[in-house]
Backbone as JSON Lines, residues from 0, in Angstrom:
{"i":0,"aa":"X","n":[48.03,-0.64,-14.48],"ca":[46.65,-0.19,-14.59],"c":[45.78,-1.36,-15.06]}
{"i":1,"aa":"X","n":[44.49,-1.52,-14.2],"ca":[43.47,-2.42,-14.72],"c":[43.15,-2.29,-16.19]}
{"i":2,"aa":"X","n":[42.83,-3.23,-16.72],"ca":[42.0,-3.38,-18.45],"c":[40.9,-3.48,-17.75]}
{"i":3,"aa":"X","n":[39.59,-2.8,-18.67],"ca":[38.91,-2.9,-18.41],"c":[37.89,-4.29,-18.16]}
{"i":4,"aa":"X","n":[38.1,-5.18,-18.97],"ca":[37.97,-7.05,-18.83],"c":[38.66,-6.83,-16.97]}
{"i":5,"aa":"X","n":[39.47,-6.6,-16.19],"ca":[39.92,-7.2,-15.16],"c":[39.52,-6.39,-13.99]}
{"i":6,"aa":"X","n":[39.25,-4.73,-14.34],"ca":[38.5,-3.92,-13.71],"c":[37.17,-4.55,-13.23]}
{"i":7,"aa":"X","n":[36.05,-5.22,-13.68],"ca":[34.89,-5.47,-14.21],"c":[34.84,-6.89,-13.35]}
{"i":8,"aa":"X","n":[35.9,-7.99,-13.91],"ca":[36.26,-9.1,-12.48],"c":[36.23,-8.5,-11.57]}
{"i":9,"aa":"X","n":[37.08,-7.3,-11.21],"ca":[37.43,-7.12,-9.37],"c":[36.04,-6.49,-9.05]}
{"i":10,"aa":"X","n":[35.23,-5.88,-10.06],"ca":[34.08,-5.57,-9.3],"c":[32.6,-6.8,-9.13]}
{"i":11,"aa":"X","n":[32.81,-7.47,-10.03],"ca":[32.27,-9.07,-10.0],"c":[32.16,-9.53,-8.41]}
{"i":12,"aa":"X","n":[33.63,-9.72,-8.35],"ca":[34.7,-10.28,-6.89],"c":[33.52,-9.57,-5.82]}
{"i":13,"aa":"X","n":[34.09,-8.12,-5.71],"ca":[33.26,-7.52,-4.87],"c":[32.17,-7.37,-4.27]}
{"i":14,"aa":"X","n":[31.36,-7.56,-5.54],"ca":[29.8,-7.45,-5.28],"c":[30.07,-8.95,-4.51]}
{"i":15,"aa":"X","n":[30.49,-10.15,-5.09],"ca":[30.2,-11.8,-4.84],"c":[30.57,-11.46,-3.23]}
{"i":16,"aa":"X","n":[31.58,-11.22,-2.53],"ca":[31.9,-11.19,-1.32],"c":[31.28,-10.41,-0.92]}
{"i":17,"aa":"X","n":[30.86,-9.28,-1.21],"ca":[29.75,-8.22,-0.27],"c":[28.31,-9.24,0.07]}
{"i":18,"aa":"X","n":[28.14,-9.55,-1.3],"ca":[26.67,-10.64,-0.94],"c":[27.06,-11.89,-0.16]}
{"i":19,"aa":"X","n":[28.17,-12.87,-0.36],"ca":[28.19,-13.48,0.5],"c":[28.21,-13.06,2.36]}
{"i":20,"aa":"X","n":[29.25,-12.01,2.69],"ca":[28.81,-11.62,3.9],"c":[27.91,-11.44,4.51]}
{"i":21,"aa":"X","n":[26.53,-10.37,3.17],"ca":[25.36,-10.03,3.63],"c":[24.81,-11.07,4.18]}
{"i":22,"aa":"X","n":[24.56,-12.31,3.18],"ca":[23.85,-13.5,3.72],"c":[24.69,-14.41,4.92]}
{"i":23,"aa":"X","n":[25.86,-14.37,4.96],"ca":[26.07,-15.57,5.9],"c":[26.13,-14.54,7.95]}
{"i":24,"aa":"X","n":[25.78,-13.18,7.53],"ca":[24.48,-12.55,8.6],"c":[24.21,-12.77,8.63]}
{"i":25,"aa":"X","n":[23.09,-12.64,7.63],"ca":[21.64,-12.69,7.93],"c":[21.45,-14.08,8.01]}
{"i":26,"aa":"X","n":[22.44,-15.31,8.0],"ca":[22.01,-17.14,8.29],"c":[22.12,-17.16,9.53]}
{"i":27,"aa":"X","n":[23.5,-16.18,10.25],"ca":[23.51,-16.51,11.82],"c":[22.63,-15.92,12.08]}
{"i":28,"aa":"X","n":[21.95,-15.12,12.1],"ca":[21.03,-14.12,13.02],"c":[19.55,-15.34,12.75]}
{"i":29,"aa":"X","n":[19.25,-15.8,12.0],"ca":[18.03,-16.57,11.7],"c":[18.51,-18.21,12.36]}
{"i":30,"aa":"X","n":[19.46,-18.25,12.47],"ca":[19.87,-19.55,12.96],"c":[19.65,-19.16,14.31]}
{"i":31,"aa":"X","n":[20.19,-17.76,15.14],"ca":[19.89,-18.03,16.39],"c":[18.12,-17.78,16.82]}
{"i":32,"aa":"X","n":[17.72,-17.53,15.67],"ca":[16.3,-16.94,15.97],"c":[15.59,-18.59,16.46]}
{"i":33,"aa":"X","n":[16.25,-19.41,15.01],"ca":[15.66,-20.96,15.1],"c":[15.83,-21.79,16.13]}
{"i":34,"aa":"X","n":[16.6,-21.39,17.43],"ca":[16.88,-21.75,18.37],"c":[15.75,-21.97,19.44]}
{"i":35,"aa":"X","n":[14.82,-21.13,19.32],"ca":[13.53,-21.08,19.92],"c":[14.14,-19.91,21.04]}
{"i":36,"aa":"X","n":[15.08,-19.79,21.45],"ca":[15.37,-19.2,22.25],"c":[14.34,-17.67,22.62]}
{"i":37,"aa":"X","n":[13.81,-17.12,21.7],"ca":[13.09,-16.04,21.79],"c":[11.27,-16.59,21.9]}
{"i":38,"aa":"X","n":[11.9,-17.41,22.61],"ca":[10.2,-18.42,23.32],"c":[9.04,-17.52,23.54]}
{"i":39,"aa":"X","n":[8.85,-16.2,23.67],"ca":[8.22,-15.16,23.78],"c":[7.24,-14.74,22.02]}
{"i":40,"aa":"X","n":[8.44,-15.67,21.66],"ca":[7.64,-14.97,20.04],"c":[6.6,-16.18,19.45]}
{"i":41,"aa":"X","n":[6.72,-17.43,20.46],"ca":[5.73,-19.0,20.36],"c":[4.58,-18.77,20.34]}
{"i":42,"aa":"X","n":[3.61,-19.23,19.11],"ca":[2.32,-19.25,19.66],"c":[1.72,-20.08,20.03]}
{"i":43,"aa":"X","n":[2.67,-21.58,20.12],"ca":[1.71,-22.54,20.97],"c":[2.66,-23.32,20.99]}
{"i":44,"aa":"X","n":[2.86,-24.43,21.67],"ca":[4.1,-26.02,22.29],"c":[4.31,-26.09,21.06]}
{"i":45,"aa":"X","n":[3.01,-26.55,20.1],"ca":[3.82,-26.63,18.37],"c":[4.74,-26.56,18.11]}
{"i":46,"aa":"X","n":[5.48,-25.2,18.07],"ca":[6.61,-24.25,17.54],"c":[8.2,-24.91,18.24]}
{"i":47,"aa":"X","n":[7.55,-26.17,19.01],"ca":[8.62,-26.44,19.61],"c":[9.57,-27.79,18.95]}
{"i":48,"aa":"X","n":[10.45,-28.1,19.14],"ca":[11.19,-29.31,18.78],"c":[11.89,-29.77,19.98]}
{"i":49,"aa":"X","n":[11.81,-31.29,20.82],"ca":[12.78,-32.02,22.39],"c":[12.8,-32.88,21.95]}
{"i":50,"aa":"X","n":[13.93,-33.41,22.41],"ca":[14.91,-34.8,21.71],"c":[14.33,-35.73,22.8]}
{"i":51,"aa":"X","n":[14.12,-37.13,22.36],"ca":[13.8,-38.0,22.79],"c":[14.45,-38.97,24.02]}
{"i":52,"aa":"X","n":[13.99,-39.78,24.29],"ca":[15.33,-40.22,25.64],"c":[16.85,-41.01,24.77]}
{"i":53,"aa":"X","n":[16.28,-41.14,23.38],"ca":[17.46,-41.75,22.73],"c":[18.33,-40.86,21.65]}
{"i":54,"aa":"X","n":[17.99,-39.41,22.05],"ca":[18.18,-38.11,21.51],"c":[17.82,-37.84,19.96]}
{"i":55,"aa":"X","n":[16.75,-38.24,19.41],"ca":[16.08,-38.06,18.23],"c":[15.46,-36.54,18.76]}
{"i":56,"aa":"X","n":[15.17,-36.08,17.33],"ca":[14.84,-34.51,17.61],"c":[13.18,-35.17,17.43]}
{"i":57,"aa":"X","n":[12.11,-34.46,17.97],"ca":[10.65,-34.79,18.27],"c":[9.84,-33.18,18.11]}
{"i":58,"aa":"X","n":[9.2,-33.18,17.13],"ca":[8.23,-32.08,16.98],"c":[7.59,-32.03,18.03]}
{"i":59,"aa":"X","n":[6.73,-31.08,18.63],"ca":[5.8,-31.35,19.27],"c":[4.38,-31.27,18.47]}
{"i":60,"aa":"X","n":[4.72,-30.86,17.36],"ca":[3.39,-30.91,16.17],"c":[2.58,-32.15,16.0]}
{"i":61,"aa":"X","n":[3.63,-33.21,16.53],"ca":[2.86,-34.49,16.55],"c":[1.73,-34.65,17.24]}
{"i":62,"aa":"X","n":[1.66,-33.77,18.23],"ca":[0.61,-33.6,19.34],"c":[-0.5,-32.69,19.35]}
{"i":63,"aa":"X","n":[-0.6,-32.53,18.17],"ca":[-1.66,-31.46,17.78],"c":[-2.84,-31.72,17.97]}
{"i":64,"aa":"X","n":[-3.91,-30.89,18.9],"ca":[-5.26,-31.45,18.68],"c":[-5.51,-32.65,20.29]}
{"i":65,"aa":"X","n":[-4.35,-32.98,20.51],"ca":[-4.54,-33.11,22.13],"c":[-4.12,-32.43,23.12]}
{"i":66,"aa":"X","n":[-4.96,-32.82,24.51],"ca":[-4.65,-32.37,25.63],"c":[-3.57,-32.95,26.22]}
{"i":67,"aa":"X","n":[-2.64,-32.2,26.37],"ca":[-1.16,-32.66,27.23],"c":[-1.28,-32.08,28.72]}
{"i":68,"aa":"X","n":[-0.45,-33.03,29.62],"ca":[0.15,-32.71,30.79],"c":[1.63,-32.93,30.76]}
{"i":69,"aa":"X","n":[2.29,-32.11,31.23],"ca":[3.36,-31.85,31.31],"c":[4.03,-31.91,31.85]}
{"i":70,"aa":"X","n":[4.94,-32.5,32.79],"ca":[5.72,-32.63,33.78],"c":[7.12,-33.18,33.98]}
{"i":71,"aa":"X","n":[7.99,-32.34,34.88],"ca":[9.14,-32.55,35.11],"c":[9.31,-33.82,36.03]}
{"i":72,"aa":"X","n":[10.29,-34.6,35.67],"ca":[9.58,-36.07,36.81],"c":[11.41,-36.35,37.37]}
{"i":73,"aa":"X","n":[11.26,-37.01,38.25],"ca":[12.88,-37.35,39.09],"c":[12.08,-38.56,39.96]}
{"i":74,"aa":"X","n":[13.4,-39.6,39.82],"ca":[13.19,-40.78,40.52],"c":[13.77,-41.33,42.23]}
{"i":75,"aa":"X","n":[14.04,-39.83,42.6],"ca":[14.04,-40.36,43.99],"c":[13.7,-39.06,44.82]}
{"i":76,"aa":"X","n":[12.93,-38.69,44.41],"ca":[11.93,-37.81,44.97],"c":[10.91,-37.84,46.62]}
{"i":77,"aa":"X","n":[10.82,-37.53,47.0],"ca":[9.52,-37.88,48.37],"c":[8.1,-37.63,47.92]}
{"i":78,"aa":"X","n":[8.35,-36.71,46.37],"ca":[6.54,-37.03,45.72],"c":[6.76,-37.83,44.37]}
{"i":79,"aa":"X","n":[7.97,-38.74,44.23],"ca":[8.04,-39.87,43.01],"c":[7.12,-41.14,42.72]}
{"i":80,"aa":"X","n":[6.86,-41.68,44.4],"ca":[6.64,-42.82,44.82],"c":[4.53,-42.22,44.03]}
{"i":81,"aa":"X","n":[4.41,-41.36,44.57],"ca":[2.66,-40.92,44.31],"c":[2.63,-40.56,43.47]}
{"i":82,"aa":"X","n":[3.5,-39.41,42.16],"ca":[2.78,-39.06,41.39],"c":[3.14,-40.35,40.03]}
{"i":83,"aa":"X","n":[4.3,-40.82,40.51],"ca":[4.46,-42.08,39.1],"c":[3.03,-42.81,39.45]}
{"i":84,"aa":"X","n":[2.36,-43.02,40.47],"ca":[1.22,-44.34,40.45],"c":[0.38,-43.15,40.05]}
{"i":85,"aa":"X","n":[-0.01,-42.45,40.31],"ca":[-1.49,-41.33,39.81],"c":[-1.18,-41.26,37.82]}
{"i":86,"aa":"X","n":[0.36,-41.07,37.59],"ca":[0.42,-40.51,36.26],"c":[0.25,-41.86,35.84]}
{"i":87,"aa":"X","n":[0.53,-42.97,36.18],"ca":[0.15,-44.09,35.35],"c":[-1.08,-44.09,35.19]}
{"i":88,"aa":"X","n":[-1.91,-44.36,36.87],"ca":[-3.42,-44.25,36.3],"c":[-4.25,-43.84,35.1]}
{"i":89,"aa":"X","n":[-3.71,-42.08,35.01],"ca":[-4.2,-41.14,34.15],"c":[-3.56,-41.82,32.85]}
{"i":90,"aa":"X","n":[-2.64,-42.36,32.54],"ca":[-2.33,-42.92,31.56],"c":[-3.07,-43.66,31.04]}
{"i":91,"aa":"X","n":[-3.58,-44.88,31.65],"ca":[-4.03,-45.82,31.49],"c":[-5.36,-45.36,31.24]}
{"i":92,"aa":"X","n":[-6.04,-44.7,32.15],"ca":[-7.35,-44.21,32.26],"c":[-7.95,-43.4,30.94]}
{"i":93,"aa":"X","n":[-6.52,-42.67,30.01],"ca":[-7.41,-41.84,28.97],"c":[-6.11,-42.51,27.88]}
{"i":94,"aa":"X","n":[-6.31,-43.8,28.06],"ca":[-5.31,-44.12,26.76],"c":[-6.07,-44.02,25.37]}
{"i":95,"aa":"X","n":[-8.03,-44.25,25.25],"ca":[-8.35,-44.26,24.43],"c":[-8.67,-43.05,23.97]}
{"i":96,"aa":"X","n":[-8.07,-41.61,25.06],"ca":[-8.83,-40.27,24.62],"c":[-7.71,-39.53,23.59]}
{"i":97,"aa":"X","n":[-8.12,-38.29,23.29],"ca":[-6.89,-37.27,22.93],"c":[-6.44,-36.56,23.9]}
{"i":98,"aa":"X","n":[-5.52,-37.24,24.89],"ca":[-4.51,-37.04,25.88],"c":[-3.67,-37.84,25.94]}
{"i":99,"aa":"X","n":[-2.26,-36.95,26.56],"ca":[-0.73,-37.76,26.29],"c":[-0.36,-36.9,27.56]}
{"i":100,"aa":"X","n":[0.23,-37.45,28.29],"ca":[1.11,-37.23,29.57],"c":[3.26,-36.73,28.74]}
{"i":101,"aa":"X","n":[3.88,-35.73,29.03],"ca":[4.62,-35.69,28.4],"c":[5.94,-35.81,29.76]}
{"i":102,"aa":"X","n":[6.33,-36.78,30.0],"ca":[7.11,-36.4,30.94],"c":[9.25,-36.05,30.72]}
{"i":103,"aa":"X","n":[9.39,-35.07,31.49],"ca":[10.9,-34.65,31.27],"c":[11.61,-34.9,32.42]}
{"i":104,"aa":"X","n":[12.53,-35.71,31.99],"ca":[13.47,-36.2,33.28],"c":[14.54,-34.71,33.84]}
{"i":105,"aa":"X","n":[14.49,-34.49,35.16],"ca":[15.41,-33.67,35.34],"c":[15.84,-34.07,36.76]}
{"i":106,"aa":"X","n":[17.66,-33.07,36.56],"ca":[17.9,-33.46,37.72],"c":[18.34,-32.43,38.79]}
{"i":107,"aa":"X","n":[17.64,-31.19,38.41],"ca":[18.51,-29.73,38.89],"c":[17.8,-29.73,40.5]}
{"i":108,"aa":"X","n":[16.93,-30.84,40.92],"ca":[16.52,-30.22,42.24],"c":[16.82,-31.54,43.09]}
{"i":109,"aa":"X","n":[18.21,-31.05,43.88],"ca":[18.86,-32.24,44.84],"c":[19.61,-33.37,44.23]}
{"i":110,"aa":"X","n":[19.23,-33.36,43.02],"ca":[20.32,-34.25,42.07],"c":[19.34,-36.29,42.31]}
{"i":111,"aa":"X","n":[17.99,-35.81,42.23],"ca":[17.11,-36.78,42.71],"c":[16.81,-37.28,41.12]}
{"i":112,"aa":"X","n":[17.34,-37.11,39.85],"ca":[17.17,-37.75,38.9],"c":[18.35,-38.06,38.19]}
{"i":113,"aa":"X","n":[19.31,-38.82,38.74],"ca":[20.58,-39.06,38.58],"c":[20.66,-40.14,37.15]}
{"i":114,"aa":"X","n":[19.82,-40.93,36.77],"ca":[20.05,-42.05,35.6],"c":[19.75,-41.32,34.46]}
{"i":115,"aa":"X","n":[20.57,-42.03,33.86],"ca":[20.65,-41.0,32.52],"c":[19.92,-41.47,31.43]}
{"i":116,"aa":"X","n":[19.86,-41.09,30.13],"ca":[18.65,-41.27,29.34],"c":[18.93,-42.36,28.79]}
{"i":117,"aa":"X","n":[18.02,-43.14,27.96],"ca":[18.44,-44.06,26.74],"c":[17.77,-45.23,27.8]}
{"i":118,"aa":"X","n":[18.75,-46.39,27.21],"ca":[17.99,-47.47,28.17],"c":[18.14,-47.38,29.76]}
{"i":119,"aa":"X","n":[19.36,-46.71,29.85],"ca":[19.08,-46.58,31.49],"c":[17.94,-46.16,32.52]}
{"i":120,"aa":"X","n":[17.13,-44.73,31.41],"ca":[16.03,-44.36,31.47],"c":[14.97,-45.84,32.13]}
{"i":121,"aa":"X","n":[14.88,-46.2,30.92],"ca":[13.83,-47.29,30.11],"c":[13.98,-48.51,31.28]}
{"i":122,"aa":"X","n":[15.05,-49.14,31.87],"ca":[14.87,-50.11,32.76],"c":[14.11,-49.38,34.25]}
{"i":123,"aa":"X","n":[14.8,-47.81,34.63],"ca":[14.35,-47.13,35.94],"c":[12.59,-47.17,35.7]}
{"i":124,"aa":"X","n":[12.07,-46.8,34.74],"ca":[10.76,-46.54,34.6],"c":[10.39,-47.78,34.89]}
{"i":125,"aa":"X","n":[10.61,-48.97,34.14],"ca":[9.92,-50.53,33.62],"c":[10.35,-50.95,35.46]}
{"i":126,"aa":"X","n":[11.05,-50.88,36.39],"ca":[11.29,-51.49,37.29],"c":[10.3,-50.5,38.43]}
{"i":127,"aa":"X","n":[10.44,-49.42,37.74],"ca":[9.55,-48.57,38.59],"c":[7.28,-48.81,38.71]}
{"i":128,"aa":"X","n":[6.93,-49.56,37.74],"ca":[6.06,-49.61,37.13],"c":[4.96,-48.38,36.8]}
{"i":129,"aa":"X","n":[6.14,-47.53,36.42],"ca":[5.75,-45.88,35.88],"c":[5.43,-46.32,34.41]}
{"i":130,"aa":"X","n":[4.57,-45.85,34.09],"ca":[3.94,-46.07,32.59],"c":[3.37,-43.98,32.39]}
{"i":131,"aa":"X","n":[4.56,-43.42,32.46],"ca":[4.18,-41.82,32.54],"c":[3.74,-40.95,31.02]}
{"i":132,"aa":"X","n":[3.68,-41.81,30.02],"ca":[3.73,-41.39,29.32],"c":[4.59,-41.38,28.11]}
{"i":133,"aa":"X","n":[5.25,-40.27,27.43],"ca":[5.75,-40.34,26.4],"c":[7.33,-39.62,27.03]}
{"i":134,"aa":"X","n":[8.27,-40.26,27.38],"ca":[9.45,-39.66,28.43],"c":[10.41,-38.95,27.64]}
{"i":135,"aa":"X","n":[11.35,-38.22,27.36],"ca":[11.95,-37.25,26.89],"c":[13.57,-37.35,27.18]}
{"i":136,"aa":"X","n":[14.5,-36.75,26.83],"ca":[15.63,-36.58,27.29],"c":[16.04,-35.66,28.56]}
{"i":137,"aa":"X","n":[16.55,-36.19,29.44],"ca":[16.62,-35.13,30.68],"c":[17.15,-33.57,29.97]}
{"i":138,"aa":"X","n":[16.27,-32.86,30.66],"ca":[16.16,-31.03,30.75],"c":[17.18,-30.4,31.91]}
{"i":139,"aa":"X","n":[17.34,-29.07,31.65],"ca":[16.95,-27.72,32.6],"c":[15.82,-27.42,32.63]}
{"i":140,"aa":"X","n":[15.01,-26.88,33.67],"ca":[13.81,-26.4,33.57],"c":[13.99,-24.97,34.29]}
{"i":141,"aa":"X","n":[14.96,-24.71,34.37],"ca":[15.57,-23.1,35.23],"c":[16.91,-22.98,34.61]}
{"i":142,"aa":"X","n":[16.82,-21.31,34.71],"ca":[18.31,-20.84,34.48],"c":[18.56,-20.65,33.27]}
{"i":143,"aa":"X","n":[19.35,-20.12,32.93],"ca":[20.18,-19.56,31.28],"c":[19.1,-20.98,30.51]}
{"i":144,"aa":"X","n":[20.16,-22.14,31.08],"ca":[20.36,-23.05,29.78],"c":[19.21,-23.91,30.26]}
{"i":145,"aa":"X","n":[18.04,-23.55,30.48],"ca":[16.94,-24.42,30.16],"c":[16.09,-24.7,28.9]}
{"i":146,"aa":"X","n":[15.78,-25.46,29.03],"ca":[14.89,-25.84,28.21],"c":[13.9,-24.77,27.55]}
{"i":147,"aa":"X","n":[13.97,-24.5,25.93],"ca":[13.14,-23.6,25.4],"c":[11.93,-23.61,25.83]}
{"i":148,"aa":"X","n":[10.88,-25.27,25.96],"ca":[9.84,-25.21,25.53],"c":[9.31,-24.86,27.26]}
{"i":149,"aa":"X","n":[10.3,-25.46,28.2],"ca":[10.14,-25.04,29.53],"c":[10.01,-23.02,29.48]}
{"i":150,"aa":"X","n":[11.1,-22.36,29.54],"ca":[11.19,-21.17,29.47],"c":[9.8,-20.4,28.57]}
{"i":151,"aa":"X","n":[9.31,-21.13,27.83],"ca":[7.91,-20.64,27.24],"c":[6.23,-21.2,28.0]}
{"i":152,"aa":"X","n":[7.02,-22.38,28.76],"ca":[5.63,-22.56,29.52],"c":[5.77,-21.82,30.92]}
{"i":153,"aa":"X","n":[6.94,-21.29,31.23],"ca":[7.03,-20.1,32.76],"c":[6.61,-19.24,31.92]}
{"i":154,"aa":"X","n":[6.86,-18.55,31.0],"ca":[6.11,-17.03,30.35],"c":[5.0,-17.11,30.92]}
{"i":155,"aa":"X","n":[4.39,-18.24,30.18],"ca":[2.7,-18.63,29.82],"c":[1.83,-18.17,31.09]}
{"i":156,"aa":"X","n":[2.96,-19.58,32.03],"ca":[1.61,-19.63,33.28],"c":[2.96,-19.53,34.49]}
{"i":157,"aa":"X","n":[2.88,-18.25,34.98],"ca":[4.17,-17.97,35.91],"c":[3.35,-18.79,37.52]}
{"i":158,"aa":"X","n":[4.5,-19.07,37.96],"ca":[3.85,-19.28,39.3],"c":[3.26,-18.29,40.36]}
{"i":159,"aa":"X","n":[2.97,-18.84,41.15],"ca":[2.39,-17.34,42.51],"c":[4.04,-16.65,42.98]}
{"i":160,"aa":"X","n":[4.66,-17.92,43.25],"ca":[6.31,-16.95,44.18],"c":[7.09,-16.73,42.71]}
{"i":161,"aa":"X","n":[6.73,-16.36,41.73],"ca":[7.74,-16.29,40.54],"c":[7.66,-17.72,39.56]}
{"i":162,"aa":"X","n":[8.03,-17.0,38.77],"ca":[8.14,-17.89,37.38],"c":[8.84,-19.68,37.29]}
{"i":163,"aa":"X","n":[9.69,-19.37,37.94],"ca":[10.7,-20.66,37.98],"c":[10.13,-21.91,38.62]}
{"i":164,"aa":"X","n":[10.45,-22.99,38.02],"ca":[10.04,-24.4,38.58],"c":[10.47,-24.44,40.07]}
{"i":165,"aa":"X","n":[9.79,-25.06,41.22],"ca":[9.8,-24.42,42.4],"c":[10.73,-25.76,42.84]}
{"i":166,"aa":"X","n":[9.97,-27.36,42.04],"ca":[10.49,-28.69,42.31],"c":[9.92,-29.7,41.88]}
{"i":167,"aa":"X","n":[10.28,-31.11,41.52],"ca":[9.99,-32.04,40.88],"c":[8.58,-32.26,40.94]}
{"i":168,"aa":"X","n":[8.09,-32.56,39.7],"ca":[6.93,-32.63,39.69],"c":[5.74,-31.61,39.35]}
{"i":169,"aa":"X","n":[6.3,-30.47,38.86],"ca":[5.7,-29.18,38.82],"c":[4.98,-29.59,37.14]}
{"i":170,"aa":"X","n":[3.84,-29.16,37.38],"ca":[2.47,-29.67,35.98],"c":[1.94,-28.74,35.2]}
{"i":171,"aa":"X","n":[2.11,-28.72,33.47],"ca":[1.51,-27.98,33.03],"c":[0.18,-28.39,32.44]}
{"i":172,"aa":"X","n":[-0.9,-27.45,32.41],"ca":[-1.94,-28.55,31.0],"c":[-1.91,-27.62,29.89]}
{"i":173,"aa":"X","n":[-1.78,-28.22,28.96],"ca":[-1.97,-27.67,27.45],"c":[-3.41,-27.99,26.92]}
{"i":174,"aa":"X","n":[-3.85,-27.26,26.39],"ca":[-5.22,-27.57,25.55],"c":[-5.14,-28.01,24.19]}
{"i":175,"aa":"X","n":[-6.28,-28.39,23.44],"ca":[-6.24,-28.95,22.12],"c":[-5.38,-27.89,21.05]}
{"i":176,"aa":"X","n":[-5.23,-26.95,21.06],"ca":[-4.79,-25.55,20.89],"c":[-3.26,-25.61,20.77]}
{"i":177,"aa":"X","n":[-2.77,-26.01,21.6],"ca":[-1.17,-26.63,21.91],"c":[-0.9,-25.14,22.87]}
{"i":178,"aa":"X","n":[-2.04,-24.47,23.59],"ca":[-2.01,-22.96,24.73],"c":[-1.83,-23.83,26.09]}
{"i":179,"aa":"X","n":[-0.71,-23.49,27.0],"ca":[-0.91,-23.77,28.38],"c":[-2.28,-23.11,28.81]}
{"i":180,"aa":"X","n":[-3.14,-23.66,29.45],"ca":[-4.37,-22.9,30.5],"c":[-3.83,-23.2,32.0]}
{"i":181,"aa":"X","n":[-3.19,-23.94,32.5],"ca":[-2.76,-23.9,33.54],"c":[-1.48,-24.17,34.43]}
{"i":182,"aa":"X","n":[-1.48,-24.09,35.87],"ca":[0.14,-25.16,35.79],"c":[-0.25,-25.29,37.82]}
{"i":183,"aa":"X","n":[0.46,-26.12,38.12],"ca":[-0.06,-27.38,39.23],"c":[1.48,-27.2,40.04]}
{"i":184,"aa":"X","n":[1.31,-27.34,41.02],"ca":[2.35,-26.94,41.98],"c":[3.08,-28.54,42.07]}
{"i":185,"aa":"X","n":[4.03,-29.06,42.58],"ca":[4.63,-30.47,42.86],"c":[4.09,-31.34,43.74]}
{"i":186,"aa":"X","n":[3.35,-30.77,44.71],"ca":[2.3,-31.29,45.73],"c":[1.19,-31.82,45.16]}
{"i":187,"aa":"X","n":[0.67,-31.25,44.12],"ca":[-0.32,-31.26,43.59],"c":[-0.83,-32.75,42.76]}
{"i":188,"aa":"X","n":[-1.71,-33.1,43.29],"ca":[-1.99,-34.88,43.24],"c":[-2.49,-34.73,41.46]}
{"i":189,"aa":"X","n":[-1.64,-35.68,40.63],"ca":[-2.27,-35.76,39.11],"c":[-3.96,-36.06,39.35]}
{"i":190,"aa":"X","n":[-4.5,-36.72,40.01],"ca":[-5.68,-37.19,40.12],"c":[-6.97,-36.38,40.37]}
{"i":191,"aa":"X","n":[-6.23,-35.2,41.06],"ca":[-6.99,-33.75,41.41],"c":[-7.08,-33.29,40.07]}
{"i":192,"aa":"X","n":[-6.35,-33.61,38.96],"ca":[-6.38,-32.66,37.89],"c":[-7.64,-32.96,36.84]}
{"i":193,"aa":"X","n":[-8.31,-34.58,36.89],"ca":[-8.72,-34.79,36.12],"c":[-9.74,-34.38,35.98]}
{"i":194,"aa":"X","n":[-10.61,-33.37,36.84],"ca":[-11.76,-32.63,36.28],"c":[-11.31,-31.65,35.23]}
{"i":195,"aa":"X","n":[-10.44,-31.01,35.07],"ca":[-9.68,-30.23,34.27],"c":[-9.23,-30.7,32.7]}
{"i":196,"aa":"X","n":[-8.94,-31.99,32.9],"ca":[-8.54,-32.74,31.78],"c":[-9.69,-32.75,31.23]}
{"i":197,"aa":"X","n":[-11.05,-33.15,31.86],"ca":[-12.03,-34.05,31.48],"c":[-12.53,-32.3,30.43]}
{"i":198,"aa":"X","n":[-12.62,-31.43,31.21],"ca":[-13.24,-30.14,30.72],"c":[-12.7,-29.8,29.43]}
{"i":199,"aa":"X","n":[-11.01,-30.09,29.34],"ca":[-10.52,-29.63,27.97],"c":[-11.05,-30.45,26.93]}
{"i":200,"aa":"X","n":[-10.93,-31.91,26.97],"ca":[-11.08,-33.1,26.14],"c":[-12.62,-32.57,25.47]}
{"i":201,"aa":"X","n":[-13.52,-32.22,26.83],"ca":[-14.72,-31.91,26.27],"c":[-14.98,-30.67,25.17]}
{"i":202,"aa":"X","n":[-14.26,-29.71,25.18],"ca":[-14.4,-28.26,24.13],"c":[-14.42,-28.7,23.24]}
């Protein structure tokens, strides 16, 4: 029979392991929440975190207060050759504004972005004389395992044939706000966009 001194431990014990269980729930369930995965519950790109081309984790909070364009980019594309010279332009053209071009390497359409991140990245661009912006670690932009901040900009601004990235080059704009207002088909010339840019910069 327990003494009461050892009764009093085992209920100590008890409570300690009941509470530890409670919480190391309630850590997974908030850990998968922190995943972004429930991109639906975002109120703006902010809320987001994408690893860099040298896989550093990157707020997007850094970008607060500018206008972003957004785009999925691949280097052997049949619209690579036009939109890398237009996105440089626009680069160059509002380097002194609050706008940043954000580009994400992918390779899910035809396998047309085959080099991989880091410096391999970094020589394809520099030989390419793509100056696109601020470049990222290659994505999904479709499917289960895409990209959070992707899967929250299809919510946002779905396409006409459905939600999903259709093909390289597909454009979002974000406002000062860190809110998509729009999104640009792969055809769609960066250079056409800049009345749009010019309108946000102005609010």
């Amino acid at each position: 029979m327990f003494s009461a001194k050892s009764a009093l431990l085992f209920a100590v014990g008890v409570l300690i392991a009941f509470g530890a269980n409670r919480f190391y729930s309630q850590s997974t369930a908030n850990q998968t929440d922190g995943t972004m995965e429930d991109y639906k519950s975002a109120k703006s790109v902010y809320d987001f975190t994408v690893k860099d081309s040298h896989g550093a984790d990157v707020s997007l909070e850094k970008y607060r207060g500018k206008v972003l364009l957004i785009v999925n980019i691949a280097s052997q594309c049949g619209l690579t050759k036009g939109n890398y010279a237009e996105l440089t332009e626009l680069s160059k053209t509002y380097a002194d504004k609050e706008f940043k071009i954000l580009s994400f390497p992918c390779n899910q359409f035809g396998g047309q972005m085959p080099e991989g991140d880091g410096e391999e990245m970094v020589c394809h661009l520099r030989s390419a004389n793509a100056e696109v912006g601020d470049v990222f670690a290659k994505i999904k932009v479709n499917g289960d395992d895409a990209d959070p901040l992707y899967k929250y900009l299809k919510h946002k601004q779905g396409g006409i044939l459905g939600d999903s990235i259709k093909w390289n080059f597909s454009k979002f704009l974000v406002n000062k706000d860190g809110q998509p207002v729009d999104r640009y088909a792969p055809t769609t010339s960066p250079k056409s966009i800049v009345k749009d840019i010019d309108k946000l910069l102005q609010a």
